[in-house]
C-alpha positions in Angstrom: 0.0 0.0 0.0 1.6 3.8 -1.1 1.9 5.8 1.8 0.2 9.1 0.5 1.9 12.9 1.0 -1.5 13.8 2.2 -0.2 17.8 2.2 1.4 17.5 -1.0 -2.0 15.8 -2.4 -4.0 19.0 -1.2 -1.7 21.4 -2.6 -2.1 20.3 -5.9 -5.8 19.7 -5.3 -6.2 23.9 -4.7 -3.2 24.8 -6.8 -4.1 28.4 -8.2 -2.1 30.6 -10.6 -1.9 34.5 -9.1 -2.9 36.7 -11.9 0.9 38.6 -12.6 -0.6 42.1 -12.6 -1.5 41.1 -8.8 1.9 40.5 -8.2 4.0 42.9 -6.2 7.5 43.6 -3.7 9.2 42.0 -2.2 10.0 38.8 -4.4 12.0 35.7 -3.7 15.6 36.6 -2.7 18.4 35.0 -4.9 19.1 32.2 -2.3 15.3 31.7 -2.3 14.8 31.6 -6.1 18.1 29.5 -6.7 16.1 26.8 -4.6 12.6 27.2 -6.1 14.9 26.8 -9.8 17.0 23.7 -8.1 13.5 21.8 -7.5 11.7 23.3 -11.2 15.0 21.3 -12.6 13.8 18.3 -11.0 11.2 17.3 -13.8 11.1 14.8 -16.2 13.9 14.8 -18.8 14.5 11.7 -20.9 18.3 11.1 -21.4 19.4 13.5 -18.6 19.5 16.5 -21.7 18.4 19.2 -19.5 16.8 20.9 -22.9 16.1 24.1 -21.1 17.9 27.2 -19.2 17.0 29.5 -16.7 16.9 33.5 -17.1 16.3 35.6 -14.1 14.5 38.7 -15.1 15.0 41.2 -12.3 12.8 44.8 -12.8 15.4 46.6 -14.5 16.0 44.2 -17.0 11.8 43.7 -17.5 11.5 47.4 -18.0 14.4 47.1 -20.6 12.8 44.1 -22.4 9.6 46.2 -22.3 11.2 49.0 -24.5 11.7 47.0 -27.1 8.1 45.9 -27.6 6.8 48.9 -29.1 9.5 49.0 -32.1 9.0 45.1 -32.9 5.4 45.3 -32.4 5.5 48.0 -34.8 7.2 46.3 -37.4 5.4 43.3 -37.1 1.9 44.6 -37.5 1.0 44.0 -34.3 -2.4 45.4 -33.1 -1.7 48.5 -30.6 -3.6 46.5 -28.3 -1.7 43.6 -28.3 1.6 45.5 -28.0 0.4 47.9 -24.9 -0.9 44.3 -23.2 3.1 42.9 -23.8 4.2 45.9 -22.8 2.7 46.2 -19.3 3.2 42.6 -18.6 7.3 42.7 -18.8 7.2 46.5 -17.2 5.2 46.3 -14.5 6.9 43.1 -13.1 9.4 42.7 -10.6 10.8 39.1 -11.8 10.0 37.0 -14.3 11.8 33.9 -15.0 12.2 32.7 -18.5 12.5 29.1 -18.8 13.9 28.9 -22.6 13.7 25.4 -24.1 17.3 24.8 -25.6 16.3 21.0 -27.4 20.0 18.8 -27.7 20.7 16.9 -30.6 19.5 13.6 -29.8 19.2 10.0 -31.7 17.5 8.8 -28.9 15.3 11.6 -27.4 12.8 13.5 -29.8 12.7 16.9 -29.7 8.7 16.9 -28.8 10.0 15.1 -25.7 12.8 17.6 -25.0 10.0 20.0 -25.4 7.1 18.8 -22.9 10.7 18.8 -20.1 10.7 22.4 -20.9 6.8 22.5 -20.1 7.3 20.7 -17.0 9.9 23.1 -15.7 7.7 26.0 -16.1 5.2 24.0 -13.9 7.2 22.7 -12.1 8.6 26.7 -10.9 5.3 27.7 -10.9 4.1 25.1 -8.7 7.3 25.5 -6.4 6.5 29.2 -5.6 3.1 28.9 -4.9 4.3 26.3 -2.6 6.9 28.4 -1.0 3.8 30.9 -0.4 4.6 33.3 -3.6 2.3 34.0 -5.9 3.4 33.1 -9.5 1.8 33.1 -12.8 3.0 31.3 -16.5 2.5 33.5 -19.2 4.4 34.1 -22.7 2.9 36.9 -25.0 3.4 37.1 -29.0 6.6 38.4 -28.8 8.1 35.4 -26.7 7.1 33.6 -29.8 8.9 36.1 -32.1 12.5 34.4 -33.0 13.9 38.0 -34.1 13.1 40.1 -30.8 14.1 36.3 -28.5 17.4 36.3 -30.8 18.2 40.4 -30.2 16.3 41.2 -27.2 17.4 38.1 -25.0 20.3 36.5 -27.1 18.9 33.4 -27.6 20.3 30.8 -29.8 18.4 30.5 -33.1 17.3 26.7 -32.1 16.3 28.1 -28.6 12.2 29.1 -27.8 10.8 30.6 -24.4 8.8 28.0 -23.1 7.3 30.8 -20.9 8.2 33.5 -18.7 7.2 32.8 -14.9 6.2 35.9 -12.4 6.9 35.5 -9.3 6.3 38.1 -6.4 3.9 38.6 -3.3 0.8 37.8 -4.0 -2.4 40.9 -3.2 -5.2 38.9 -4.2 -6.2 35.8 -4.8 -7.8 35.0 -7.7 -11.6 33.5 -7.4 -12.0 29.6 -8.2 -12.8 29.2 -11.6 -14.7 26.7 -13.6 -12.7 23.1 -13.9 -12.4 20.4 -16.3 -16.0 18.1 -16.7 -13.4 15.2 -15.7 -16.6 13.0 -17.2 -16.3 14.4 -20.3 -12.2 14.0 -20.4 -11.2 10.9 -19.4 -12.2 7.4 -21.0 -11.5 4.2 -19.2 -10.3 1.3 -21.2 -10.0 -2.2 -20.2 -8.9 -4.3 -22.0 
């Protein structure tokens, strides 16, 4: 008989995202971050690859990132709206960490496997800080999906992607429970 993490079980149970313009001061300190990154690096990863990297976005470096939205955005064709949303979200943070998916050659690992690692370190940190008591959101934005502004704006390899950018900070609200999956209509048994 499995001897349950009963705490661990609830935790997931209630898990909640914190909406990242709710996030404020102070955020985790380096010592604190460094261990919520040492246990998001503790995810599934076929052939020990490690397919992904860490960057530590501190304010100043946000507020930089967000200056170079406008011009890109611009260029791009970007709706205003769009731009002004991508905008805000990088310059009114106060750390973001983007977990960029770095895929390794690999005759034995597929690179759709080297990607769902880098999705499972970006849950993984975001379910570590909410579990540390910080509130912390996923999110990426059009230009995280932009090879051009990830290339110049964040010197990313060309082969390299942002799997997503994860806020973390002090949390002011929390969010109301919203609507889950019918787990009825999503799961089917089979038997044999």
């Amino acid at each position: 008989m499995p001897a349950p993490n009963r705490e661990a079980t609830a935790f997931l149970k209630t898990r909640r995202s914190r909406p990242a313009k709710t996030l404020t001061g102070p955020v985790p300190s380096r010592d604190e971050l460094s261990e919520l990154l040492t246990i998001a690096a503790r995810c599934p990863d076929h052939g020990k690859l490690e397919p992904w990297r860490f960057l530590v976005l501190k304010k100043a470096a946000l507020a930089r990132l967000s200056e170079t939205i406008p011009p890109r955005g611009a260029e791009l064709g970007v709706e205003p709206d769009k731009v002004d949303k991508m905008v805000y979200q990088l310059a009114s943070a106060d750390l973001a960490v983007a977990v960029i998916a770095s895929p390794k050659p690999s005759e034995k690992i597929p690179e759709i496997e080297q990607t769902l690692s880098a999705g499972a370190v970006c849950l993984q940190l975001l379910n570590a800080a909410l579990a540390a008591g910080w509130g912390a959101n996923w999110l990426s934005g059009w230009a995280s999906h932009d090879k051009e502004w990830r290339e110049q704006a964040l010197g990313l390899m060309p082969h390299e992607w942002i799997a997503g950018f994860i806020h973390i900070g002090s949390e002011t609200s929390a969010p109301p429970e919203r609507p889950r999956p019918d787990m009825d209509a999503k799961v089917e048994w089979i038997e044999a």
